[in-house]
C-alpha positions, 0 to 999 in steps of 0.5 A: 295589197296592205300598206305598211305601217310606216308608210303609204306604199305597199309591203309588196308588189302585187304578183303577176301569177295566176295560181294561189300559193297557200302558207304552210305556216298554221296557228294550229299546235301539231299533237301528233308526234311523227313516229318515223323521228322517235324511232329513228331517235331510238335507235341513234341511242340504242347504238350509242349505248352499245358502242359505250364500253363500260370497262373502259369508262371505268378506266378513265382519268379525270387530270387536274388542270395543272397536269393538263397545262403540263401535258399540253406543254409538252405536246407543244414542244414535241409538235416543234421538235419534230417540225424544226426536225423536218426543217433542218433535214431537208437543207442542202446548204453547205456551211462555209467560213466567211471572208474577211470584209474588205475596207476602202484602205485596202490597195485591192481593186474592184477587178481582184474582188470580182475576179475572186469571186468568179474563181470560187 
């Protein structure tokens, strides 16, 4: 078992296996270009040129960034608009006039307070 450079102790534990695994890895260059992967390639390609639409790209607006800032804006608003839409349509409280706070120089006891709050 090779020592590290660093230190004495071994780089790893020696392997209580019987069989001999062999790398994978080769100094090697590979030459040969596997077939199955360019023809696959090509037909990935072959199908993307056929989706393309050649009409519609001619069609295609380039905006400037000012136009798109403007229409993201927009975008942003509408998206608010429709979420606070949601928002307040799925509220079921009903509005009611605030009371008047009552003041410690007030002759009203606790007992009429709570006795007014039961009744509403």
């Amino acid at each position: 078992m090779p020592a590290s450079l660093e230190s004495e102790r071994p780089i790893m534990a020696p392997s209580a296996r019987t069989s001999v695994r062999y790398s994978t890895y080769s100094m090697t260059p590979t030459v040969l270009t596997t077939d199955s992967a360019t023809a696959e390639i090509t037909d990935i390609q072959t199908g993307l040129n056929r989706m393309e639409n050649k009409a519609l790209s001619n069609q295609r607006v380039l905006l400037t960034e000012e136009k798109s800032a403007n229409m993201s804006k927009l975008a942003l608003g509408a998206k608010l608009e429709r979420a606070l839409d949601r928002r307040m349509t799925s509220q079921d409280a009903v509005m009611r006039p605030r009371r008047r706070a009552q003041s410690k120089d007030d002759d009203t006891s606790e007992d009429d307070i709570i006795n007014e709050k039961q009744e509403a």
